[in-house]
DSSP file (Angstrom, degrees, kcal/mol; ACC not computed):
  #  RESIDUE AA STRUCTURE BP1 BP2  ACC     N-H-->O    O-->H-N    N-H-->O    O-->H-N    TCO  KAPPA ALPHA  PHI   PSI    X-CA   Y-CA   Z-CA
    1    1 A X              0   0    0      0, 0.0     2,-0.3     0, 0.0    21,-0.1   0.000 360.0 360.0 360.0 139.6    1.8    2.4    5.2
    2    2 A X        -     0   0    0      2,-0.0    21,-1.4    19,-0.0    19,-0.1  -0.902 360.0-116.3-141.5 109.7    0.1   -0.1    3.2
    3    3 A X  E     -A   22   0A   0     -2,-0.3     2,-0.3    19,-0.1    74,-0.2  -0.167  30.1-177.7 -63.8 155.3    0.1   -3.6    1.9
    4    4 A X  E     -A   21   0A   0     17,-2.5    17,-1.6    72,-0.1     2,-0.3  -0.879  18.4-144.9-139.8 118.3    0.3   -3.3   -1.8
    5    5 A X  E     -A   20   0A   0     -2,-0.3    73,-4.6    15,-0.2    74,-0.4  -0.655  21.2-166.6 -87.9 132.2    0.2   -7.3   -3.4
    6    6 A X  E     -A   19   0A   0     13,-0.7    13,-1.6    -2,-0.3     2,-0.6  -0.995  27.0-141.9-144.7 124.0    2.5   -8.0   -6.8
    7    7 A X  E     -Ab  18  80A   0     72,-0.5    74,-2.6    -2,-0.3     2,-0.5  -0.871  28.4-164.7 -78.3 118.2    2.9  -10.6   -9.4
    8    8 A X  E     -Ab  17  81A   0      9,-0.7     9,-2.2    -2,-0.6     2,-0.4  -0.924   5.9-153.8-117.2 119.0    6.8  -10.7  -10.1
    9    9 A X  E     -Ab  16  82A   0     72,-2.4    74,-2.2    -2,-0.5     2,-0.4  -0.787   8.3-167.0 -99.7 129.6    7.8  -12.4  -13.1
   10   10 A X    >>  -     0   0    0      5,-2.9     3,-2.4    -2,-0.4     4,-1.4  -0.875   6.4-168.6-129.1  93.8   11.5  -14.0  -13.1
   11   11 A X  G >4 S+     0   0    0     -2,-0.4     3,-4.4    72,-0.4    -1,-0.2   0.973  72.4  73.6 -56.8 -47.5   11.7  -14.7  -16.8
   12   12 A X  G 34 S+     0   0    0      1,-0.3    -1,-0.3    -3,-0.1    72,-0.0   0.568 111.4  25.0 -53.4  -7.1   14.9  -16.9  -16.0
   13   13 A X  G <4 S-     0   0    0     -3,-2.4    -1,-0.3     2,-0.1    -2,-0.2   0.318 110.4-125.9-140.7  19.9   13.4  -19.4  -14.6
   14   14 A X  S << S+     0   0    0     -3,-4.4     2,-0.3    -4,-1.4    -3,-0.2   0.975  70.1 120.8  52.0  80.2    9.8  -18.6  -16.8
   15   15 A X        -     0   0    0     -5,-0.2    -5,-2.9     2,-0.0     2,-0.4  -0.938  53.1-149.2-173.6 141.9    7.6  -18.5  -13.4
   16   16 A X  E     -A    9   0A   0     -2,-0.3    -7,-0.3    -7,-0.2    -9,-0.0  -0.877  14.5-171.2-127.3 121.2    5.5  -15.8  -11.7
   17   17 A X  E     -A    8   0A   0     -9,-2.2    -9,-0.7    -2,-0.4     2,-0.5  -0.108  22.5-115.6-104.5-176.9    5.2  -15.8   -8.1
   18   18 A X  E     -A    7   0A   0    -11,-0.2     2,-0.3   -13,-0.0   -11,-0.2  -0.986  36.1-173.1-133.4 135.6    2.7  -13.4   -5.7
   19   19 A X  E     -A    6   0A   0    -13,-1.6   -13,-0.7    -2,-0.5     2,-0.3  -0.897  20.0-159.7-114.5  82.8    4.2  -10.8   -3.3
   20   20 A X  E     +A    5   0A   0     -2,-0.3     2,-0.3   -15,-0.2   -15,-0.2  -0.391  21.4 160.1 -71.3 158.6    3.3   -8.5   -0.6
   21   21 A X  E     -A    4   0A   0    -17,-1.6   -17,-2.5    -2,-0.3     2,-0.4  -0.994  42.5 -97.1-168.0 169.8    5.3   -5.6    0.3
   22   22 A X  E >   -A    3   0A   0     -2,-0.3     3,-1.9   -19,-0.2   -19,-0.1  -0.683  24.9-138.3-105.6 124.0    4.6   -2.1    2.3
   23   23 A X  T 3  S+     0   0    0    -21,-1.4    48,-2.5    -2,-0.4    49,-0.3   0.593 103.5  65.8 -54.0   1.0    4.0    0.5    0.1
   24   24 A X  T 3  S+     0   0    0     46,-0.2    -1,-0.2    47,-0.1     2,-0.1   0.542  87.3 107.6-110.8  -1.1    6.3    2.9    2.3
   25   25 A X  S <  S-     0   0    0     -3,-1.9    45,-0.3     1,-0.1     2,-0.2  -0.440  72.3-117.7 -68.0 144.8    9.3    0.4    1.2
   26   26 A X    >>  -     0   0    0     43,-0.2     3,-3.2     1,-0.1     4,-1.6  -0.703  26.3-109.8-101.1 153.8   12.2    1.3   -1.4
   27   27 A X  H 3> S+     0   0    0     41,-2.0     4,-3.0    38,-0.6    39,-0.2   0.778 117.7  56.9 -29.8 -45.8   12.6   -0.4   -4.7
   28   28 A X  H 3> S+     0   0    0     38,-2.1     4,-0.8    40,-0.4    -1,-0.3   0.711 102.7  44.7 -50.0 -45.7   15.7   -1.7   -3.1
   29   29 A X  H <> S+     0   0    0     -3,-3.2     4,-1.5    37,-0.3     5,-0.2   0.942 118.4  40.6 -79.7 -63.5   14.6   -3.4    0.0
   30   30 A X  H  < S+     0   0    0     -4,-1.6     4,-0.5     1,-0.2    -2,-0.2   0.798 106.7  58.1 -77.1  -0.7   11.7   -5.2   -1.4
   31   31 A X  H  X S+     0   0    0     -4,-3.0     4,-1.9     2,-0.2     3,-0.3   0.843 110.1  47.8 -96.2 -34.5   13.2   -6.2   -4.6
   32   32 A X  H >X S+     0   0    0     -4,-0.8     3,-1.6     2,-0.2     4,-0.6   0.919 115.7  49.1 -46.0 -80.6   16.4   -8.4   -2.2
   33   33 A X  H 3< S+     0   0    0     -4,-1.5    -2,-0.2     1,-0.3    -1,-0.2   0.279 103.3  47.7 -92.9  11.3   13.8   -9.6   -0.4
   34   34 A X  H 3> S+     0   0    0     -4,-0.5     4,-3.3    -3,-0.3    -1,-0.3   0.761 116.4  60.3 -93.5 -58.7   11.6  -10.8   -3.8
   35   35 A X  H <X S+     0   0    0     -4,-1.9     4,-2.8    -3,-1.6    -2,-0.2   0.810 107.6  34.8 -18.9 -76.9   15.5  -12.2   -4.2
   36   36 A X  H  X S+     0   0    0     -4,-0.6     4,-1.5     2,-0.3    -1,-0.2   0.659 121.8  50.6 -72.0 -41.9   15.8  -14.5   -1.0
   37   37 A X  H  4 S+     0   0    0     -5,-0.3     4,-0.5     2,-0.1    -2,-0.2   0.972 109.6  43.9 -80.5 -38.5   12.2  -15.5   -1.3
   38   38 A X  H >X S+     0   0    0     -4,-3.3     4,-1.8     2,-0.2     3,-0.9   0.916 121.4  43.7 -74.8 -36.4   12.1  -16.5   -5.1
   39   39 A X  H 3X>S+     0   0    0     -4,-2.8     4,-4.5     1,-0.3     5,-1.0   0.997 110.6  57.0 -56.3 -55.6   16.0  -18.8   -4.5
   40   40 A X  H 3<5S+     0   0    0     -4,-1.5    -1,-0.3     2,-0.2    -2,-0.2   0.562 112.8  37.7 -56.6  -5.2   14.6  -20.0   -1.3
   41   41 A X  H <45S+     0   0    0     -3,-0.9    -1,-0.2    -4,-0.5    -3,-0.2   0.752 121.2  45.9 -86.7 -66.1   11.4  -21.6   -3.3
   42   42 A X  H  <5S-     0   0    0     -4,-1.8    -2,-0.2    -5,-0.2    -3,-0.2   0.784 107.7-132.8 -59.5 -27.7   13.3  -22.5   -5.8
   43   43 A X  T  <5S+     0   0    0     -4,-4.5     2,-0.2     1,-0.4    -1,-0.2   0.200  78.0  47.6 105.5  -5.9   16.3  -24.1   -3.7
   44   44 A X  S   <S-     0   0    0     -5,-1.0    -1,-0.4     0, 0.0     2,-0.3  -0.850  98.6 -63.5-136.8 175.9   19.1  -22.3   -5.5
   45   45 A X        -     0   0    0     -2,-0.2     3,-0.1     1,-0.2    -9,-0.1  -0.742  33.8-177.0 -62.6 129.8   20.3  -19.0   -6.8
   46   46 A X        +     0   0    0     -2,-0.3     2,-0.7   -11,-0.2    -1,-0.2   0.703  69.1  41.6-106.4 -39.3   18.3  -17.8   -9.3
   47   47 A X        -     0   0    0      1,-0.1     3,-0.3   -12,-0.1    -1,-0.2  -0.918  66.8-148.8-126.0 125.4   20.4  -14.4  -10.4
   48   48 A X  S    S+     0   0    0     -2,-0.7     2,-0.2     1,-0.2    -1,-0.1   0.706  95.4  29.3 -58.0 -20.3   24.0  -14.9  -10.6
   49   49 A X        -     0   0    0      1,-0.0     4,-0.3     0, 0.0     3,-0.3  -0.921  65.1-175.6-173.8  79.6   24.6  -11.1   -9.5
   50   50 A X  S >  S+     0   0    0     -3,-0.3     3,-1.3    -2,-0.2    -2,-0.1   0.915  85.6  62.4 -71.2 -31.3   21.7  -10.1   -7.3
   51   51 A X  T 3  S+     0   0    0      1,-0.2    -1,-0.2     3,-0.0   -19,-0.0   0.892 103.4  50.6 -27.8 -67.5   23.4   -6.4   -7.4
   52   52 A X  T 3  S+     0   0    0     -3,-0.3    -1,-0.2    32,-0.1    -2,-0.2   0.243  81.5 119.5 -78.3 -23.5   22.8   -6.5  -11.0
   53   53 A X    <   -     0   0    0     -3,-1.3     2,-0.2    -4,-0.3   -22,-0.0  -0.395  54.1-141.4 -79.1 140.9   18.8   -7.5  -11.1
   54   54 A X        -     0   0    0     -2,-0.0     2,-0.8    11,-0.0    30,-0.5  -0.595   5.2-150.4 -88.9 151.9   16.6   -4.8  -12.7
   55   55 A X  E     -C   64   0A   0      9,-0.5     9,-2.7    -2,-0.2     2,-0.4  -0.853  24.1-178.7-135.0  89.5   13.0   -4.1  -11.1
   56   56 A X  E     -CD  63  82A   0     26,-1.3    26,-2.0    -2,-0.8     2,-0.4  -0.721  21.2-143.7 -99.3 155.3   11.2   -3.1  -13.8
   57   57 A X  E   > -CD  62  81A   0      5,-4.0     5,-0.6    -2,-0.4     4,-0.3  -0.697   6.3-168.3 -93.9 148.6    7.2   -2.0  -13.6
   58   58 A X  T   5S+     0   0    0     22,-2.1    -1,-0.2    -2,-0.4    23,-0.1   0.625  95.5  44.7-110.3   9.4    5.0   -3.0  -16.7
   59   59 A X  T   5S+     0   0    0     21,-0.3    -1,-0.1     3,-0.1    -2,-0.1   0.874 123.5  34.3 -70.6 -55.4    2.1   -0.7  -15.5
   60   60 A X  T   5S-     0   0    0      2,-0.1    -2,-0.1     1,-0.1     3,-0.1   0.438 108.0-145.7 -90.6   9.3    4.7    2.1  -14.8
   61   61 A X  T   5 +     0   0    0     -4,-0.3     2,-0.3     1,-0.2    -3,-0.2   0.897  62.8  82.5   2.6  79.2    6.8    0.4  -18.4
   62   62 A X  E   <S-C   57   0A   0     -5,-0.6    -5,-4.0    -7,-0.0     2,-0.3  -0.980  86.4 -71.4-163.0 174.5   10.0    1.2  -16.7
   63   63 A X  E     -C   56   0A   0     -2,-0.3     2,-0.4    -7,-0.3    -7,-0.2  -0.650  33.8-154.7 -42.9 113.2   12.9    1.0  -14.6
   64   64 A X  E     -C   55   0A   0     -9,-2.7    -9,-0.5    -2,-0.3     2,-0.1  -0.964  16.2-134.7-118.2 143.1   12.7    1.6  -10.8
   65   65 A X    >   -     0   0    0     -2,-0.4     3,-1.0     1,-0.1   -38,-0.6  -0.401  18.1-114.9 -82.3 150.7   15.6    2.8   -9.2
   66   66 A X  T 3  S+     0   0    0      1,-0.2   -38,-2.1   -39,-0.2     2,-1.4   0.943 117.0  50.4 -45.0 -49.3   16.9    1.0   -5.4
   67   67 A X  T 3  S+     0   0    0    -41,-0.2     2,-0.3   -40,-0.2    -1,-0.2   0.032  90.0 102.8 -98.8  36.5   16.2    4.3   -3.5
   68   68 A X    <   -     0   0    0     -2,-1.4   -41,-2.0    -3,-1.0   -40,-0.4  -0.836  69.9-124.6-120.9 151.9   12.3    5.0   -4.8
   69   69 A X    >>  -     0   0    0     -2,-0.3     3,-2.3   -43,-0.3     4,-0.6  -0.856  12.4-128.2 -71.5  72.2    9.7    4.4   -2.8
   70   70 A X  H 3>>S+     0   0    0     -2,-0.4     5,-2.6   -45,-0.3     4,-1.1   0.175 105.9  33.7   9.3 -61.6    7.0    2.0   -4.1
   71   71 A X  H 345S+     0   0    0    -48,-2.5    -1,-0.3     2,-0.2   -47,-0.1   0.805 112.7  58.7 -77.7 -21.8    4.0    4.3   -3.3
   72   72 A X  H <45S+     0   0    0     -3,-2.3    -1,-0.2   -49,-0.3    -2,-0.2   0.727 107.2  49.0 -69.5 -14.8    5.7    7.5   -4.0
   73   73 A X  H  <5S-     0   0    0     -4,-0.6    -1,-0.2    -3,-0.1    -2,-0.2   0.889 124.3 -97.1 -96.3 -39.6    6.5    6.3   -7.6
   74   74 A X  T  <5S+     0   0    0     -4,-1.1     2,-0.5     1,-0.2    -3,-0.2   0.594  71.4 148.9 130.8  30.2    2.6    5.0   -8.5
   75   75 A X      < +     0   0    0     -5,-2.6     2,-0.3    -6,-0.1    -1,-0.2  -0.772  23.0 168.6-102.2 134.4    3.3    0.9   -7.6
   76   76 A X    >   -     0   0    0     -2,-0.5     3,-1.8     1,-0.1   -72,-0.1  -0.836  40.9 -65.7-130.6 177.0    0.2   -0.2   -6.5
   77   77 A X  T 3  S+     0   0    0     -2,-0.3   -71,-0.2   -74,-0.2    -1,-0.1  -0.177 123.9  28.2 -47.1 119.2   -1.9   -4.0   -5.6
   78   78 A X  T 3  S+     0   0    0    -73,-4.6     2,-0.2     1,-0.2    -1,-0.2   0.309  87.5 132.4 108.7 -20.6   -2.1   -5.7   -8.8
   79   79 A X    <   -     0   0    0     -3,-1.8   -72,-0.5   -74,-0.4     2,-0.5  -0.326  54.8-124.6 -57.4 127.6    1.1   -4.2  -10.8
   80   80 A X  E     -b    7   0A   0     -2,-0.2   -22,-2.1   -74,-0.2     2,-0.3  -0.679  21.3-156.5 -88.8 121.6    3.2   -6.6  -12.5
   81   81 A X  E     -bD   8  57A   0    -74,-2.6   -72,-2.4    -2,-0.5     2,-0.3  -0.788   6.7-165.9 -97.5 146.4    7.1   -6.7  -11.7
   82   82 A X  E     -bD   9  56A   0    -26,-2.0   -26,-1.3    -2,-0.3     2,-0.3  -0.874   7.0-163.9-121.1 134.1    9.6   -8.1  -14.1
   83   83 A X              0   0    0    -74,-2.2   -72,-0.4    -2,-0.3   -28,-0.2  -0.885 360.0 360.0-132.5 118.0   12.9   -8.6  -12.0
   84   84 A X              0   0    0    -30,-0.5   -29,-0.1    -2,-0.3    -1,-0.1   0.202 360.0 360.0-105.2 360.0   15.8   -9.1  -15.0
């Protein structure tokens, strides 16, 4: 386990925030909890349908799935997340 630090881009509301999260976490977990932290800044709901938000990589220029593991997949400190 490892801290791995991430710039997450929320295009809806044009804003890029800074993240840690444990590399030994799935897509799934930290990308709720990228969720809860980016409404709670902002003061509101940000994604109408948090179910529905994509966690894409622009190193890995894809899709990551809920159930992947961050390190196992090649997300490392410094990667930029798009969450759509």
């Amino acid at each position: 386990m490892s801290k791995i630090y991430l710039d997450v881009q929320a295009p809806g509301v044009a804003r890029t925030y800074e993240f840690s999260a444990d590399s030994a976490m799935t897509v799934g977990k930290v990308k709720n909890q990228f969720i809860s932290q980016i409404s709670a800044v902002e003061g509101r709901e940000i994604f109408a349908d948090p179910a529905q938000v994509l966690f894409c990589s622009q190193a890995l220029e894809g899709l990551l799935q809920d159930g992947e593991i961050l390190g196992e997949v090649g997300v490392k400190s410094g990667d930029t997340i798009i969450l759509l």
